[in-house]
C-alpha positions in Angstrom: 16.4 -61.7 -1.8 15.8 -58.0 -0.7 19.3 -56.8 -2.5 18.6 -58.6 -5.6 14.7 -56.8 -5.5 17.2 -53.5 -5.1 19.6 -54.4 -7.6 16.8 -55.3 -10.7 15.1 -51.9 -9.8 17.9 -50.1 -9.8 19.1 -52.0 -13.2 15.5 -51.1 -14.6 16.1 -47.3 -13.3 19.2 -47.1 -15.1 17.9 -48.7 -18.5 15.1 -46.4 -17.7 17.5 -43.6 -18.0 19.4 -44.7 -20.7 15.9 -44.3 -22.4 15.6 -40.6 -21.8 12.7 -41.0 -18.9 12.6 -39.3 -15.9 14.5 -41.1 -13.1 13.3 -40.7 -9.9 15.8 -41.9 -7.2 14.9 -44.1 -4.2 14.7 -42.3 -0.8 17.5 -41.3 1.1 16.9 -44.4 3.3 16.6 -46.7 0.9 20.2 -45.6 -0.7 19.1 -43.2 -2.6 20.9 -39.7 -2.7 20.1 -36.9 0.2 17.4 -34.3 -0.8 19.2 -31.4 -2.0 17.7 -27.8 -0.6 15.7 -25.6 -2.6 17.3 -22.5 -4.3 16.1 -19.8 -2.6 17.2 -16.5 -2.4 18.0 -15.2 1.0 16.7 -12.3 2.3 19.6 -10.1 1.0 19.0 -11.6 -2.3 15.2 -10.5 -2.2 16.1 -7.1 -0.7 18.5 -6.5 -3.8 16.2 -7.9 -6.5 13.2 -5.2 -5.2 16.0 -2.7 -5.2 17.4 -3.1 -9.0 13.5 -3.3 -10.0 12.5 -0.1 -8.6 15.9 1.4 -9.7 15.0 0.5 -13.4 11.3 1.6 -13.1 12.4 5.0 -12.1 15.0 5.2 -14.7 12.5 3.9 -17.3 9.8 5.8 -16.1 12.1 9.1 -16.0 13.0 8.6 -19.3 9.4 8.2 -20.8 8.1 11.0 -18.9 10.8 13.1 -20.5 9.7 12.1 -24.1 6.6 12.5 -23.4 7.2 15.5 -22.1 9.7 16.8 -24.6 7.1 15.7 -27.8 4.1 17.2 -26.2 5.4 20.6 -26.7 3.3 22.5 -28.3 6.0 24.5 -30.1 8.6 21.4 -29.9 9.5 22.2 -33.3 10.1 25.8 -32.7 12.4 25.0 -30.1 14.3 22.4 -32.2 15.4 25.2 -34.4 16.2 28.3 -31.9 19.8 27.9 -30.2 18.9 27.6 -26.6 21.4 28.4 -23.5 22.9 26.3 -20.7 19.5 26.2 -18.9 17.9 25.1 -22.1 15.3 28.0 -22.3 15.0 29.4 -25.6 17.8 32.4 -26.5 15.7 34.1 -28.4 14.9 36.2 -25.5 10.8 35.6 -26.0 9.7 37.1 -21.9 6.3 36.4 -22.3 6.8 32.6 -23.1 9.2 32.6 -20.2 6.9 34.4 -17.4 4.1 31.8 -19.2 6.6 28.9 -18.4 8.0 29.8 -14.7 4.3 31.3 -13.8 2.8 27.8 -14.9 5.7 25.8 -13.3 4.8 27.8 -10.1 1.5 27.0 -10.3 2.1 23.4 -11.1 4.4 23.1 -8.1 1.7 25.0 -5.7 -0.5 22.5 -6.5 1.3 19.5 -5.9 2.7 21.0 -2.3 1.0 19.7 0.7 -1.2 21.7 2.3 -0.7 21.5 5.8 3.4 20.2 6.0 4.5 18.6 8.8 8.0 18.8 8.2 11.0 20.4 6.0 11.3 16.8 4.1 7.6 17.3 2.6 8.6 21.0 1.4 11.9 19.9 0.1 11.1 18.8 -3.6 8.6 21.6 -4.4 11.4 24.2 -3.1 13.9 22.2 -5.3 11.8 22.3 -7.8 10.6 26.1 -8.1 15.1 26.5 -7.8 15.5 24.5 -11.0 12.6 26.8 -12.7 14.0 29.5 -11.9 17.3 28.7 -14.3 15.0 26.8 -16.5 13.2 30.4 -17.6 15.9 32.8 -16.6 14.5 35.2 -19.7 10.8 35.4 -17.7 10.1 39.0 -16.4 12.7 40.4 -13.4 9.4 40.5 -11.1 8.5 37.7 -11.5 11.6 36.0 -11.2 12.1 37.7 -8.3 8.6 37.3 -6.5 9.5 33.1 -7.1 13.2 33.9 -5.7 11.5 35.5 -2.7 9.0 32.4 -1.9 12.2 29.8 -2.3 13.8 32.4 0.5 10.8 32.1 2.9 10.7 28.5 2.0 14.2 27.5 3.3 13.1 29.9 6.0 10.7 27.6 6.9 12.3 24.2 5.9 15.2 25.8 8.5 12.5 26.3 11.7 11.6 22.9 11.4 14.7 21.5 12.2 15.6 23.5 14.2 18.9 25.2 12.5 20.5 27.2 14.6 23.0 30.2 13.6 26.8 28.7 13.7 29.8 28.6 11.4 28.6 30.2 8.1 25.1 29.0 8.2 23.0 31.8 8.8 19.7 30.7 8.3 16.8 33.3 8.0 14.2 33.5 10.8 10.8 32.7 9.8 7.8 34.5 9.7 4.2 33.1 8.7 3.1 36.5 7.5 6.4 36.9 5.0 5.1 33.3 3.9 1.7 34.5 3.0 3.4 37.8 1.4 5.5 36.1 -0.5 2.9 33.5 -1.8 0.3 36.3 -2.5 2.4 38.3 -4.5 4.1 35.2 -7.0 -0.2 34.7 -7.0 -0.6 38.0 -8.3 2.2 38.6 -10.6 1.5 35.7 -12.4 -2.7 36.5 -12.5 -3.3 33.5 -11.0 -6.1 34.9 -8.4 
C-alpha cells in the first residue's frame, strides 16, 4: 500500500513536471536525490574577487583622475597646440609657467606628507613624487630645480637612516642631518615665495 502511495505521487510529480511546475523532489530518505552543496566560493575565490575589484577601481579611478585632470587645465588648449618634450612640459621654453608648476607641485606634495613620519615607507611616495616633478618641469628656473633636487637628496637621506642602510658595495648612502633637512625645506619654501 505504502509503494503504490510512493508510486502515484511520484506519477503526479512527473505529470506535474511535464506541466512546467516546479518539482520539488522527496527527501533523501524517502528516495529522493542527496542535497547537493551550495556554490560557494572558497576563501581563495573571495580573496581573488576583492583583488580584481580593487585592481579595476584603481585603474578606473586613475584613468578619471587623469581626465579630469588633463581637461581642468586652465590653458589645456594651449598646450594641445605647442609641441611638448619627452617629459611632456611645454617646449616652448615658458620658465615662469614651469617654476609656477614644480613650485605648486612642491607645495602640493608638502602638504599631503605626514608630519611627524615614522618610517622611510611613509616618505616614499612624496619623494617619488617631487622626482617625477622634477622631469615633468625640467624648463622651471635652475634654482629652483635645484633647491627641489637638494630636498629629494636629504629625503633619501633620511628614508636611508631609517632602515638602517649601511655603506657596502656601491651603495653609499648619505648621512643624515636634521638641520640640512630644515635647510633644504626652508630654502625650496623660499624660492618658490611660499612663506
Amino acid at each position: 500500500m505504502l509503494l503504490s502511495v510512493r508510486a502515484n505521487t511520484l506519477a503526479q510529480k512527473a505529470s506535474d513536471l511535464s506541466e512546467g511546475e516546479d518539482v520539488q523532489h522527496p527527501p533523501a530518505d524517502l528516495g529522493g536525490p542527496p542535497p547537493s552543496a551550495p556554490n560557494r566560493l572558497g576563501r581563495g575565490g573571495l580573496i581573488a574577487i576583492v583583488a580584481a575589484t580593487a585592481l579595476i577601481s584603481a585603474g578606473l579611478g586613475t584613468a578619471i583622475g587623469a581626465m579630469a585632470i588633463k581637461s581642468s587645465s586652465p590653458d589645456a588648449a594651449a598646450q594641445a597646440v605647442q609641441p611638448a618634450n619627452d617629459a611632456g612640459a611645454s617646449a616652448s621654453g615658458d620658465t615662469h609657467a614651469q617654476d609656477v608648476g614644480l613650485c605648486t607641485r612642491y607645495a602640493t606634495i608638502n602638504s599631503a606628507m605626514p608630519r611627524k613620519d615614522k618610517n622611510a615607507a611613509e616618505l616614499l611616495p612624496g619623494v617619488g613624487a617631487l622626482e617625477t616633478a622634477l622631469h615633468e618641469f625640467p624648463s622651471a628656473s635652475p634654482q629652483i630645480r635645484e633647491a627641489v633636487a637638494e630636498l629629494v637628496s636629504v629625503y633619501y637621506a633620511r628614508m636611508a637612516a631609517y632602515a638602517p642602510v649601511r655603506t657596502r658595495g656601491l651603495a653609499e648612502p648619505r648621512p643624515h642631518s636634521a638641520a640640512e633637512e630644515n635647510a633644504a625645506s626652508d630654502r625650496v619654501w623660499k624660492i618658490c615665495g611660499l612663506g
